[in-house]
Structures are given as structure tokens and as C-alpha cells.
C-alpha positions in Angstrom: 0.0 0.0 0.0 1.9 3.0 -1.3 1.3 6.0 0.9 3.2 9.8 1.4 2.5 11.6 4.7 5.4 14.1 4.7 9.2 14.8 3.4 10.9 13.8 6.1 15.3 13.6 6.8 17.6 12.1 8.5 20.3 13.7 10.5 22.8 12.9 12.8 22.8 16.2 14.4 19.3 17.5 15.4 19.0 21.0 15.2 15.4 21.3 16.7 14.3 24.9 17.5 11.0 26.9 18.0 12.3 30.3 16.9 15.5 31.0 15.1 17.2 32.2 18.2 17.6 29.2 20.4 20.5 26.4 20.1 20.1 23.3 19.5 18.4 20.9 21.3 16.3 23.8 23.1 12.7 23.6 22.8 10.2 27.1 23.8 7.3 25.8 25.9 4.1 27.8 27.4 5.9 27.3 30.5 9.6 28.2 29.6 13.0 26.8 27.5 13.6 23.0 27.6 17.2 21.9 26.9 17.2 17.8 26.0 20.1 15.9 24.6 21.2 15.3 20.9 21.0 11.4 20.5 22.2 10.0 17.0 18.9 11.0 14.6 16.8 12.5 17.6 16.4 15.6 20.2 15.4 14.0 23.9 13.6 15.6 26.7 13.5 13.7 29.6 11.4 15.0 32.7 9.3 17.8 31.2 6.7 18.9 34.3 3.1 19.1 32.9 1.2 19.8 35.8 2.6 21.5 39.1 3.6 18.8 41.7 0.3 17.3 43.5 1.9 17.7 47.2 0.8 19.4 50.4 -2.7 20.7 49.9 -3.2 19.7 46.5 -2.4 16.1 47.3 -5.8 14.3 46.2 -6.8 17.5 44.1 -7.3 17.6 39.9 -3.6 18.5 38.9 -2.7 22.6 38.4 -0.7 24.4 35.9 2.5 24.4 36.1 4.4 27.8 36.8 6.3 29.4 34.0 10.1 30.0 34.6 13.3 32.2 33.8 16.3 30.6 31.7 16.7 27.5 30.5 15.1 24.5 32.1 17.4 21.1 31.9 15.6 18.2 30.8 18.1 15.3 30.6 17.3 13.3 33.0 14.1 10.9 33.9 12.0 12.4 36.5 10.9 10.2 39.2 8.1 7.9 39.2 4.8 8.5 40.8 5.0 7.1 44.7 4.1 3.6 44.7 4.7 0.8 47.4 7.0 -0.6 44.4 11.2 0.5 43.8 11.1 1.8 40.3 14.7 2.2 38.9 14.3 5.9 38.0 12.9 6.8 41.9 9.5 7.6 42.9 7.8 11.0 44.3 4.8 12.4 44.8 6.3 15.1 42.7 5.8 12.7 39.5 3.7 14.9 37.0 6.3 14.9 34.2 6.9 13.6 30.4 9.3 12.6 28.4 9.7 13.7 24.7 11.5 11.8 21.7 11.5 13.7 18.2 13.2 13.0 14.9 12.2 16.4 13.9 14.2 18.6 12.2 12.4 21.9 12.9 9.1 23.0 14.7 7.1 22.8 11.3 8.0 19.4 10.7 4.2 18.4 12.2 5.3 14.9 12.5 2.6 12.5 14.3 2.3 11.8 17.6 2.1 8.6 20.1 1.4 9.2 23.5 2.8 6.2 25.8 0.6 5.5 29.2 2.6 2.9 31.2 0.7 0.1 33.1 1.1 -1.0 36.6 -2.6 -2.1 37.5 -3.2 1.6 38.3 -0.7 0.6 41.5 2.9 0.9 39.9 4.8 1.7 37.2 7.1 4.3 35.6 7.4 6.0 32.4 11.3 5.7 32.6 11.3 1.8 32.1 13.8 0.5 29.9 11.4 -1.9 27.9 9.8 0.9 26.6 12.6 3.7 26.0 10.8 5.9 23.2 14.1 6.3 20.7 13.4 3.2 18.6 9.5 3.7 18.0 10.5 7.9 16.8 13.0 7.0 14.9 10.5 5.3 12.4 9.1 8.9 12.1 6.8 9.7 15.2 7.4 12.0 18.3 7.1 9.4 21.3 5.9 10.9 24.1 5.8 9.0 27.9 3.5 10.7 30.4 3.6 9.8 34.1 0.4 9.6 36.6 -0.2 9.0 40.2 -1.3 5.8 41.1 -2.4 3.6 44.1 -4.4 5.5 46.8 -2.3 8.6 46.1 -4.0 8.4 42.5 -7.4 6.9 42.7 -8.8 7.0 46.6 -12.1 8.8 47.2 -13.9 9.9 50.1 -17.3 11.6 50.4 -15.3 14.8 52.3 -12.6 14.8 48.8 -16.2 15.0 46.6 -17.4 18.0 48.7 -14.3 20.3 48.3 -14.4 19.0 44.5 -16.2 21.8 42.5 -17.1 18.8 40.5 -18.3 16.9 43.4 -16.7 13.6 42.4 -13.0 12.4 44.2 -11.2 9.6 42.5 -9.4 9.3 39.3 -6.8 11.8 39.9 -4.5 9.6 38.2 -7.0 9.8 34.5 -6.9 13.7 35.6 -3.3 13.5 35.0 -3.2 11.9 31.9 -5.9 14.3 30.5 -3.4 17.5 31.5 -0.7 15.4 30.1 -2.7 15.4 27.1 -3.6 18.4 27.3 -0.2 19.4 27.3 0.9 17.7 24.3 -1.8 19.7 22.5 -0.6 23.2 23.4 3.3 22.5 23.2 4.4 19.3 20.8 3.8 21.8 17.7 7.8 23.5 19.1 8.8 19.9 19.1 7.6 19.6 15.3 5.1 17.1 16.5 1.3 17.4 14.8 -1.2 18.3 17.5 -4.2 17.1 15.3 -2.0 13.9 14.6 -2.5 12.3 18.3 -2.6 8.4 19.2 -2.4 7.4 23.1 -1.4 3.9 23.4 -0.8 1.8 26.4 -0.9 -1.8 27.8 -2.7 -3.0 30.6 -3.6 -0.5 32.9 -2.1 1.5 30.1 -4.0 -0.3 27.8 -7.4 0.3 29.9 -6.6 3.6 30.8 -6.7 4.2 26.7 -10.2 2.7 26.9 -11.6 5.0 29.5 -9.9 8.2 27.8 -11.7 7.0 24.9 -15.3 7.3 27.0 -14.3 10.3 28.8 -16.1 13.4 27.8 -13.2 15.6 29.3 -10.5 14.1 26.9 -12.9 14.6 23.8 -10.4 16.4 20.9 -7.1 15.8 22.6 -6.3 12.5 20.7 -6.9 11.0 17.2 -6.3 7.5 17.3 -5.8 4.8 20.6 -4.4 1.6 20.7 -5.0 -0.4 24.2 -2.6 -3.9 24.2 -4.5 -5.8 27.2 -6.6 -3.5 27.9 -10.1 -2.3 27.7 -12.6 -1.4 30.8 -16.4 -2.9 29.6 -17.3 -4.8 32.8 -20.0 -3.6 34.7 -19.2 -2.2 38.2 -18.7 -5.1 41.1 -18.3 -3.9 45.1 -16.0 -7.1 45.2 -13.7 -7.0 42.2 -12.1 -9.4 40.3 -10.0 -9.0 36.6 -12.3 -7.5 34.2 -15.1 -6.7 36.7 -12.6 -3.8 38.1 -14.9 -1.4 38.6 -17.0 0.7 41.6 -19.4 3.5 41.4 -18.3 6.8 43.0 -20.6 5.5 46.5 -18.8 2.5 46.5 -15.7 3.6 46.3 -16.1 6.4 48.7 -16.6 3.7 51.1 -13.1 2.4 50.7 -12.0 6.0 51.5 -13.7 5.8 54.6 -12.3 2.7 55.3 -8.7 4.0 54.3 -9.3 6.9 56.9 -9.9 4.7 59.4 -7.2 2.3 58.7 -4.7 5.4 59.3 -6.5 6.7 62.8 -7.2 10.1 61.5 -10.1 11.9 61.1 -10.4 14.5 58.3 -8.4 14.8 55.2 -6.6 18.0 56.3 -4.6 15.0 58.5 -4.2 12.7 55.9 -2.8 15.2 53.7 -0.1 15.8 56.5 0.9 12.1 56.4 4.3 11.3 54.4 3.5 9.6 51.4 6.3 6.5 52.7 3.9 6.5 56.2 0.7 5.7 53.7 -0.3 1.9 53.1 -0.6 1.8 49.3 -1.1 -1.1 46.7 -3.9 -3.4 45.0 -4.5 -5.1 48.3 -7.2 -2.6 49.6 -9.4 -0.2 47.7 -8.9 3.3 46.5 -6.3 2.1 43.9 -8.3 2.1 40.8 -10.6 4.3 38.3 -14.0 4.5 39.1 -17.5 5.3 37.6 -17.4 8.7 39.3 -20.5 10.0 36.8 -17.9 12.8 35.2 -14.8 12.0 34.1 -15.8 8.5 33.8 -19.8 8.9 33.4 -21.3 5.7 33.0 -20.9 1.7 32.9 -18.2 2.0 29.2 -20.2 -0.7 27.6 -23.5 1.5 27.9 -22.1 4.8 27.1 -20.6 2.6 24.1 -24.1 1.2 23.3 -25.7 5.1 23.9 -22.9 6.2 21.4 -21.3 8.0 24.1 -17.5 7.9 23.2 -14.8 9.7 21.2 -14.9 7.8 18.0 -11.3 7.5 16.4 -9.6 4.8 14.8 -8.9 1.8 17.9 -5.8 -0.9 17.3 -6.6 -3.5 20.2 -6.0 -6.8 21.3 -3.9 -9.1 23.7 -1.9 -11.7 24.1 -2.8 -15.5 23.8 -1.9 -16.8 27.7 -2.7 -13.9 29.8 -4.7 -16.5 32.1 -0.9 -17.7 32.7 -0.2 -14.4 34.5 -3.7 -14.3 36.1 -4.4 -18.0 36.8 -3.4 -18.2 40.5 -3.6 -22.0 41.2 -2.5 -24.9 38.7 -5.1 -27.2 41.3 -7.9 -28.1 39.4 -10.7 -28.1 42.6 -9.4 -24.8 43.8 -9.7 -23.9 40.3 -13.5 -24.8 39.6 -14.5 -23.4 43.3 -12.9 -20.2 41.8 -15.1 -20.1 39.2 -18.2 -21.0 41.0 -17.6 -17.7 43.8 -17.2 -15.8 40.9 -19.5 -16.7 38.1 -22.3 -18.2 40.4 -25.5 -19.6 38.2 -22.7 -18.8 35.2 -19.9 -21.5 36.4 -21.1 -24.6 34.9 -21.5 -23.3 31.2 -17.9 -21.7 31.0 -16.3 -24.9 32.8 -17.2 -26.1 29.8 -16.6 -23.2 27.3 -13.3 -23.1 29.3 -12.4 -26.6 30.1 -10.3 -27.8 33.1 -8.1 -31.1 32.9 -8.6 -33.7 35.2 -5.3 -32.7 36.9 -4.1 -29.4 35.3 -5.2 -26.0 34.9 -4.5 -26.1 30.8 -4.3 -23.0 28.6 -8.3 -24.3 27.8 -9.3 -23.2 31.1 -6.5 -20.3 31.9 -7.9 -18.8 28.5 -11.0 -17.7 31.2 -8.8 -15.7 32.6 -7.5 -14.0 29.6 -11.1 -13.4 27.9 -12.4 -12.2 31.6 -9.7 -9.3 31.7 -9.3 -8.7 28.6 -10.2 -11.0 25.5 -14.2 -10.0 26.2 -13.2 -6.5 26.4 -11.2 -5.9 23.4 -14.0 -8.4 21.5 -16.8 -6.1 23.0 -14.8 -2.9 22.5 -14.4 -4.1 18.3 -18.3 -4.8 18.6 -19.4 -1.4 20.2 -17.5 0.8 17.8 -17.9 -1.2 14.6 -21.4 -0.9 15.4 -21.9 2.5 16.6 -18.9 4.6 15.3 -17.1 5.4 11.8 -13.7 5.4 12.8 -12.3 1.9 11.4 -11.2 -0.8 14.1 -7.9 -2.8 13.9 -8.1 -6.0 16.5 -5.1 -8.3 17.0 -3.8 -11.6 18.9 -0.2 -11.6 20.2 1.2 -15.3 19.7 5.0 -15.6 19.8 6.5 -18.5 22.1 9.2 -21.6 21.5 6.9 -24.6 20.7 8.0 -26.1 24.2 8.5 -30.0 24.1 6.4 -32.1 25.8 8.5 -32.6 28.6 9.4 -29.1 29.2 7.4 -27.1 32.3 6.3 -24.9 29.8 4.8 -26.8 27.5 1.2 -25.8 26.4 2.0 -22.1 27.6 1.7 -19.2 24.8 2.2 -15.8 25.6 2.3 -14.1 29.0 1.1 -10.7 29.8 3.1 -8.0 29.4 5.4 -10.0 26.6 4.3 -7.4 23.2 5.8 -4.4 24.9 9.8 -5.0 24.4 8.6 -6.4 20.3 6.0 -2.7 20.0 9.1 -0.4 21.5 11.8 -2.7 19.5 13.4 -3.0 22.3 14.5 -7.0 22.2 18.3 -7.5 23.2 19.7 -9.0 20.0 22.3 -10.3 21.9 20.4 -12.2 24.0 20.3 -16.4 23.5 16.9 -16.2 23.7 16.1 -13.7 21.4 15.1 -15.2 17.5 15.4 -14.1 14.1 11.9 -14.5 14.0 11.7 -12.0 17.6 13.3 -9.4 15.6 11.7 -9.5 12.3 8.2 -9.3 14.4 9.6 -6.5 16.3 9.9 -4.8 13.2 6.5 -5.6 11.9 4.9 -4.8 15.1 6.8 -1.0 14.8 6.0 -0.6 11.7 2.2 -1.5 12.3 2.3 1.3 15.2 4.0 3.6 13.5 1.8 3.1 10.6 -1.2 3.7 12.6 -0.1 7.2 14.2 0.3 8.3 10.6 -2.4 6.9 9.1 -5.0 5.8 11.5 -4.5 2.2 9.9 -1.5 0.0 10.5 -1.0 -0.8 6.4 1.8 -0.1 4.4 4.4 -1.1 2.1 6.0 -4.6 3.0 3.6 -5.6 5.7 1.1 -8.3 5.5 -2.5 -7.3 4.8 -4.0 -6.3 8.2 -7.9 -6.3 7.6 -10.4 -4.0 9.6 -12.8 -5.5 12.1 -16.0 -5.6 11.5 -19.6 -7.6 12.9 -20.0 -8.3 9.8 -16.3 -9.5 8.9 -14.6 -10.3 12.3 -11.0 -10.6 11.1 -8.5 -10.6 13.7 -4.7 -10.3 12.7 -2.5 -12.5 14.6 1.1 -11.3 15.3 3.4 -14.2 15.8 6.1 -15.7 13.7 3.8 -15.4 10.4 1.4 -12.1 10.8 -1.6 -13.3 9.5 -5.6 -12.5 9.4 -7.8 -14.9 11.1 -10.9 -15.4 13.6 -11.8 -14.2 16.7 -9.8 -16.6 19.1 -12.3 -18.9 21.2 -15.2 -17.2 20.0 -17.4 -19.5 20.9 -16.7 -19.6 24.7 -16.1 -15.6 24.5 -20.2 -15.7 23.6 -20.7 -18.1 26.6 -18.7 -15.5 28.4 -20.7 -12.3 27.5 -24.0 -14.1 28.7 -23.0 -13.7 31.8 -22.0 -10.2 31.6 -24.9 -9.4 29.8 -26.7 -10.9 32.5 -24.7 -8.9 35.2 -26.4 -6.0 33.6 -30.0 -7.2 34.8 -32.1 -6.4 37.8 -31.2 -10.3 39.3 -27.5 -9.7 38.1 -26.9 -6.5 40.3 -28.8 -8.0 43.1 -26.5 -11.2 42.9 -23.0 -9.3 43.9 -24.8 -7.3 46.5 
């Protein structure tokens, strides 16, 4: 597929500049000069603020602009991550509301497209400074790459019914979506001085990355700040669940307020003024008690996703999607089939018998057959749902893929039967795969290169196609082609689409009057 988007040169000294006065590698933002480094073909900006530092008294507040300085800001180095009960490599803070910036471009006219990268961590960790997905690869193919951080855990996501009351929006939760939507928002007003296009955006991310995508993609308050999305693992179409479980992740803003009350308690304090004055190291954070994801807060995130999707209710741009084939592997926490099957039956009640069967168990094992429940739960039935909603209520053309590439493991070997594990596409989409590692293939690489090329494609484009790449058709209800990217890219059908129709019966049903009363 022959296509021209714009001239474009390589150089092995970047002389990027927003007005004919600054040096090189210095970049004129609303806020003040950025100097990044010169790196082979590219400029880099590592730690760019976007939002002032959500410390103090605006801890648990919608993030603020930043304030503008004098001179010339450094930007070299990665910013810390967002405080987290984990140890990322680059640090964490609460002061954490920062980007990083990779452009091939020449000059700020360049308008080169955009992707936006929104790390995953189940809304608990993370960084945007992780070494699998260093941005220089993906840009050099001819996109700016853009990182943004958020806060997660309770520090990004806890409400409480006092936090809704100082709100002038009434709501509390979510501060971590805020963030990406004034990262975003960001982008908009400043990527045009790093000769990025601002009406050439596509926000990708994988798992709570990925889902995060999803929900920007429902959110009325990020409505003309992106173009395109692609979510790997992700997707957010369960209905909301007071006990949660993968793919049933989400509570209503009352629900979830009661976990902040909860979370006040646990810390013997009283108001939020006293909470605010606790160090962030002094705070209990993590999945292991609520406040630590999104929630259906009725404004940034309005409504149950599948019925503002059904109502028409989303921004409709062009969606890439899918995950990988053994996500269950990363999910599934028991290889004992009994404790497997009474699993099921807590979670899937009236439902368990029909996907046993959809989703077989061995007699001794927990195969890939019955770990693929896991996957479709969190996120097979979402992206498959997500395809279905917008082929059948948007325009903007859908793109739906299956990530298989894994050894075929001998019989013998503890691996055997296992595909791919979550998280595995993100080294092959940044092209980030050590060559020099034993275990990295020919056939690694040359997907890695596909894979690029597909993204790459997609910012430009808004369809993965081009020159030298294997057909990749568009989904449709009508024609539900799915590519799948392992060793041999190749069109085909909706993995286990058979049990993934078993598996929307009972979320259809969780939509009922009986359903809602059942997780009561």
C-alpha cells in the first residue's frame, strides 16, 4: 500500500528549534525553555513537568498548571516515578507529573505525528522511565514518542465523600486519568515546538495502560485531545462489582467512597486535612485494599463503558486493540484443578457450569483451555466487545489483534502448552528486544519490526498498512477478522469465539435487575 504523509530527513545532528534564536536541542514551551540531549537522529527531553507537583494541599486535588520560569530549564534526566509501594529504577515522588519527549524532527514545522505512551502497573505501579519501553526506537520510524507519568495507588485513585465536597465537581477519585488528561492536554498546546502534529494524536498503552486508553476514549473531558488509541491488554467494559475481580474492576463513585472511609480509618485520622499531613512512605498503598483504581465517578468517567458505548457516548477515532494468547498464565493463581473450579463457581455463580465447559479444566491441570478464562475475563471480552461497540456504533475503522509468539515447548518441558504471558508485546512494540540475548530469534526481531512498523503506521495513518507488511484487515460484525502477530502475521478469527459468547452471557446478565442483586 503506497502512501506519502510528509518529506521527512535524516540527520545525525538535530538542530530542533522553536524560533531561530535558540540552540540546539532547546525547545520554547508555554511554561519556559527545555534543553534535552542530541542522540544520533533524535532531540530527547527527559522530565518535562506538565502539571505542578500534587503535594501538600493539592495532594488528592485535579492536577494545576505548572508555573512558568526564567532561563533554561534542563531536561536530561528521567523524572521520578509516581510514589508507589513498588522500587522503580528511575525513583519515585509524589512530585511525579512529568513527560518525556523523543523527536526525529528537524524543525518545529516538521508536524510529525504523535504517540502518547501511558505505562501500566494495574493503576498501582509503574514508571514512564522503564527500559522496555525507552521511546528512541519507536520515533526514529518517524513519530514524536511521548511518555507521560500519573499518580497511582491510593495517592491516585482514593475517594472519600469529604474529597467530593471540596471538589467543584463533586466527584473524588481518578486523579490519576486527571493527570493523563493534562498530560494530554499538554501535548496539545506545546508538541507543535517539538515539530510534533497536534491534530495527529494516538495514546497507546498496555494493561492499565491499555485500559486507561479505553476510558480516555469514554471520557467526555479528553474529547479532541487524541486521534487514534491503541490499548494492548486493555479495555474497561465490565459492569461495576463492590468485590472485584480482573475485568469486573470497577465501583461507582458511593462504592468507592466507602473504601476512602475505610482508608481513613485504617490510618487513625479523622479529616483529610490529617491525611494530607501524612508522608506519602507512612501511607499503606497497593492493589491489596481499595482506592487504587478508576472508578465510575459520573464525570470523568460517566457511566458503565459498555452503555455509554451502546448510547454512542465515546470519542470515535480509529482503535488498534488486542492481547496476548496466555494472559490466564499471569492471572491464573492456582495450577489445582478443585481450587480452580470453586474459583469459578464464587465468581460466576449460576454462570460457572456453562464456562467450565466453554473453558475446560483437565482432570489434573489448569490447561491454557481453562486459563484462556482468565484472559477473555480481563481482557479477550473487552477488546472483542470494544471491536463490537464501535464497529457498530462509530465510523472510525477498528484494527483487533492476537499476540502469539513463544518456542513450541517439548512435551516434557514445564512450559509446555504455555503461549504468551502478559506483558510479553511491549519490548517487540518499543523494538526494544536485546539481540544479543540467546533467547532472542530471528523471527523476535523480524516481528519486532512488523509490530513497529504496524504502530508507526497507525499514528500516521489511522491504519496499521503499508508497504512490505502483511495485509491487516479491519474488524467488522459483519467480517470479524482478527490479525494475529506471531512468527507469520496473518488475518484470522476471533480466538475462542465460541466460549467468549458463553462469556458475554453472563455479563450481559450482570447487567440485569437479578444480576446487580446477585454481587450485592
Amino acid at each position: 500500500m503506497k502512501r506519502t504523509m510528509f518529506p521527512f530527513a535524516i540527520s545525525f545532528l538535530i538542530v530542533l528549534h522553536s524560533c531561530s534564536t535558540l540552540p540546539p536541542g532547546q525547545v520554547k514551551t508555554i511554561q519556559g525553555i527545555e534543553q534535552g540531549i542530541l542522540e544520533d537522529s533524535l532531540t530527547i527531553f527527559k522530565g518535562i513537568p506538565f502539571a505542578a507537583a500534587p503535594v501538600g494541599d493539592l495532594r488528592w486535588k485535579a492536577p494545576q498548571p505548572v508555573q512558568p520560569w526564567e532561563g533554561v530549564r534542563m531536561a536530561t534526566e528521567y523524572a521520578p516515578a509516581a510514589f508507589q509501594g513498588g522500587n522503580p529504577a528511575s525513583g519515585k515522588s509524589e512530585d511525579c507529573l512529568y513527560l518525556n519527549i523523543w523527536t526525529p524532527a528537524l524543525s518545529a514545522d516538521d508536524k510529525i505525528p504523535v504517540l502518547v505512551w501511558i505505562h501500566g502497573g494495574g493503576f498501582s505501579f509503574g514508571a514512564s522511565a522503564d527500559p522496555l519501553s525507552e521511546g528512541a526506537n519507536l520515533a526514529r520510524k518517524g513519530v514524536v514518542l511521548v511518555s507521560i507519568a500519573y499518580r497511582v495507588g491510593q495517592l491516585g485513585f482514593l475517594a472519600h465523600p469529604e474529597l467530593s465536597a471540596e471538589s467543584p465537581d463533586h466527584v473524588s477519585g481518578n486523579y490519576g486519568l486527571l493527570d493523563m488528561i493534562a498530560g494530554l492536554r499538554w501535548i496539545q498546546e506545546n508538541i507543535a515546538a517539538f515539530g510534533g502534529d497536534p491534530g495527529k494524536i494516538t495514546i497507546f498503552g498496555e494493561s492499565a495502560g491499555g485500559i486507561a486508553v479505553s476510558m480516555l476514549c469514554a471520557s467526555p473531558l479528553a474529547a479532541g485531545l487524541f486521534h487514534g488509541a491503541i490499548s494492548q491488554s486493555g479495555g474497561s467494559f465490565g459492569p461495576p462489582r463492590p468485590r472485584t475481580y480482573p475485568g469486573e474492576n470497577m465501583k461507582t463513585l458511593e462504592q468507592a467512597e466507602a473504601d476512602g472511609i475505610a482508608y481513613m480509618q485504617q490510618l487513625g485520622v479523622s479529616s483529610i486535612a490529617q491525611m494530607r499531613n501524612i508522608k506519602a512512605e507512612d501511607l499503606p498503598l497497593g492493589m491489596g485494599m481499595g482506592g487504587a483504581w478508576p472508578i465510575i465517578d459520573g464525570y470523568i468517567i460517566p457511566d458503565d463503558q459498555y452503555v455509554l458505548y451502546e448510547e454512542g457516548k465515546f470519542n470515535d477515532v480509529p482503535i488498534l486493540a488486542g492481547y496476548n494468547s496466555d494472559e490466564g498464565a499471569s492471572f491464573t493463581r492456582t495450577r489445582d484443578p478443585g481450587e480452580f473450579i470453586a474459583g469459578v463457581n464464587e465468581r460466576y455463580g449460576k454462570f460457572a457450569d456453562d464456562l467450565l465447559s466453554a473453558y475446560p479444566v483437565g482432570e489434573e491441570t489448569v490447561p491454557k483451555t481453562a486459563r484462556d478464562l482468565a484472559r477473555d475475563a480481563a481482557f479477550g471480552w473487552h477488546t472483542w466487545s470494544w471491536a463490537r461497540l464501535q464497529s457498530r456504533r462509530g465510523t472510525s475503522k477498528v484494527f483487533y489483534y492476537y499476540f502469539d509468539q513463544h518456542p513450541d515447548y517439548p512435551e516434557d518441558s514445564p512450559r509446555y502448552g504455555y503461549g504468551s504471558p502478559h506483558g510479553q508485546d511491549v519490548p517487540y512494540v518499543f523494538m526494544t528486544l536485546d539481540p544479543g540475548n540467546l533467547n532472542t530469534t530471528k523471527s523476535d526481531l523480524e516481528l519486532s519490526e512488523a509490530i513497529g512498523t504496524y504502530w508507526t503506521n497507525f499514528a500516521k495513518f489511522g491504519d496499521p498498512n503499508g508497504d512490505g507488511l502483511p495485509e491487516w484487515p479491519a474488524f467488522s460484525e459483519s467480517d470479524p477478522k482478527v490479525m494475529y502477530l506471531g512468527p507469520t502475521p496473518h488475518p484470522g478469527s476471533v480466538p475462542s469465539a465460541g466460549s467468549l459468547e458463553v462469556l458475554d452471557s453472563y455479563f450481559r446478565w450482570r447487567r440485569t435487575a437479578e444480576g446487580k442483586e446477585w454481587v450485592k
